[in-house]
C-alpha positions in Angstrom: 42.9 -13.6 18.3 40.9 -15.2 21.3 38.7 -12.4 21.8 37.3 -12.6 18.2 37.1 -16.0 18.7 34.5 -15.5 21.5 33.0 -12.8 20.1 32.0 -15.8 16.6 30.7 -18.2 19.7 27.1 -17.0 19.5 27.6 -16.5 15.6 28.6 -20.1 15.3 25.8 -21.8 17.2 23.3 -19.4 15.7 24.6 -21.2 12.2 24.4 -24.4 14.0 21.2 -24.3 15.4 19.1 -23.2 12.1 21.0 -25.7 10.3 19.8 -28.4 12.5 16.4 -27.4 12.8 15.5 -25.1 9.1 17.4 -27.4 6.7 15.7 -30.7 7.5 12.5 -28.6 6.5 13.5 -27.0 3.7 14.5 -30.5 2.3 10.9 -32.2 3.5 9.4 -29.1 1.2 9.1 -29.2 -2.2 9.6 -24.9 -3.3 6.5 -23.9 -5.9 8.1 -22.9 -9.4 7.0 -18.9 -9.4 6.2 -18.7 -12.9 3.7 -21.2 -12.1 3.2 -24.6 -13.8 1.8 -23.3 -17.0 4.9 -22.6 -19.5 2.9 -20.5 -21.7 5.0 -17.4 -22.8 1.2 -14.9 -22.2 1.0 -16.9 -18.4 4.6 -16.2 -17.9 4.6 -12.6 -18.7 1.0 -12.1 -16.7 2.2 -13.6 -13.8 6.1 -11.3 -13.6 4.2 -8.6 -14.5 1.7 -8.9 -11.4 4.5 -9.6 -9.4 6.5 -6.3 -10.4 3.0 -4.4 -9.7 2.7 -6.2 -6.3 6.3 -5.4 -5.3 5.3 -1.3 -6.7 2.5 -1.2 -4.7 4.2 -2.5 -1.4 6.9 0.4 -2.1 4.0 2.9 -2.7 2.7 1.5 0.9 5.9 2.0 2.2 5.6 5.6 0.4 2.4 6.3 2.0 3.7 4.9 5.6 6.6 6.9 5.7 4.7 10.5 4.6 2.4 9.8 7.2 5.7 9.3 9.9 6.9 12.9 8.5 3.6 14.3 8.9 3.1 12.9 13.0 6.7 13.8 13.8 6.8 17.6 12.2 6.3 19.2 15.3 4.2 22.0 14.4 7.0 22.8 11.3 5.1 23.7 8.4 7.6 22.3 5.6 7.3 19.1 7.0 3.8 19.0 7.3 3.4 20.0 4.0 6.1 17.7 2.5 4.1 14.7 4.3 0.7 15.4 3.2 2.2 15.1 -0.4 3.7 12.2 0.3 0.4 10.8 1.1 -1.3 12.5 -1.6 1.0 11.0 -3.9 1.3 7.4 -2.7 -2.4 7.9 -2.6 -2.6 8.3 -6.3 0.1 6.2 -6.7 -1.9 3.1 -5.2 -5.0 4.0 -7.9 -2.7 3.5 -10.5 -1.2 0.6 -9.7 -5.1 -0.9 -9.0 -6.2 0.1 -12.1 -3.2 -1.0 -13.7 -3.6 -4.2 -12.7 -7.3 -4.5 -13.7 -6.6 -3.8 -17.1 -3.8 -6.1 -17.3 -5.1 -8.8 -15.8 -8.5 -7.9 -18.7 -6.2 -7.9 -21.1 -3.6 -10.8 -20.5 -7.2 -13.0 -19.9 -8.5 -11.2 -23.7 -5.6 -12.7 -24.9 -5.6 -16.3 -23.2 -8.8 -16.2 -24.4 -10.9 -16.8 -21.7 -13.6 -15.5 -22.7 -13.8 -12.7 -20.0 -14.5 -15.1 -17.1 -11.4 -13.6 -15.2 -9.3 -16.5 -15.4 -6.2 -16.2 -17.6 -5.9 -19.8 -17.9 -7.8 -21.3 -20.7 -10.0 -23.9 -19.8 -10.1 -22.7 -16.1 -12.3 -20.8 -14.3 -15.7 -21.4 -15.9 -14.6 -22.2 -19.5 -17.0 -24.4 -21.2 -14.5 -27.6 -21.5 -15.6 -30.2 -24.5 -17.3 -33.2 -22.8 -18.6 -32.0 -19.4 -21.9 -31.3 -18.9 -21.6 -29.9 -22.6 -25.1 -30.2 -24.8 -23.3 -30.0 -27.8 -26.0 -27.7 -29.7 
């Protein structure tokens, strides 16, 4: 029982220290609401569905990272090469996908906000004539 004891030691004061130091920070810090601070249902659905591209595309990074590892450490074997230059191939095509996906959704989640094709998905941002500012009225 004493030797697990100082085998937690270092455990323990590794607890200790970051909750001396991190928490007083984390408590100063006020955390952003992901979903951002517009509660409309087309904002919320824009904004997971960018997310779950972003996270896709950093796996399709990883993807492409990892073929290209294969493809260094193959030592002259031929199946290896070959299975990383797909692996690049693929990500590679994978990463167009995921670009072009998120141009159209990002075209169409702003068609639907109605912004007017500006590129801002937030009506009333990002160029949108707003009533009463500079506005001529005719």
């Amino acid at each position: 029982m004493a030797k697990l004891s100082k085998k937690l030691y270092p455990y323990l004061l590794l607890v200790l220290l970051f909750g001396l130091f991190a928490l007083p920070l984390l408590a100063a810090t006020e955390l952003p609401n992901p979903l951002g601070n517009n509660f409309d249902p087309r904002q919320i659905v824009a904004n997971v569905i960018k997310a779950m591209l972003g996270i896709v595309g950093s796996i399709a990074l990883a993807i492409f990272i990892f073929g290209g590892f294969n493809w260094i450490t193959a030592a002259g074997n031929d199946e290896k090469i070959k299975k990383g230059k797909d692996m690049i191939m693929w990500a590679t095509f994978g990463l167009a996908v995921i670009f072009m996906s998120y141009a159209i959704v990002t075209f169409v989640i702003g068609a639907v906000a109605g912004s007017g094709g500006n590129g801002s998905a937030i009506p009333g941002q990002g160029g949108a004539a707003i009533p009463g500012q500079g506005d001529s009225g005719i």
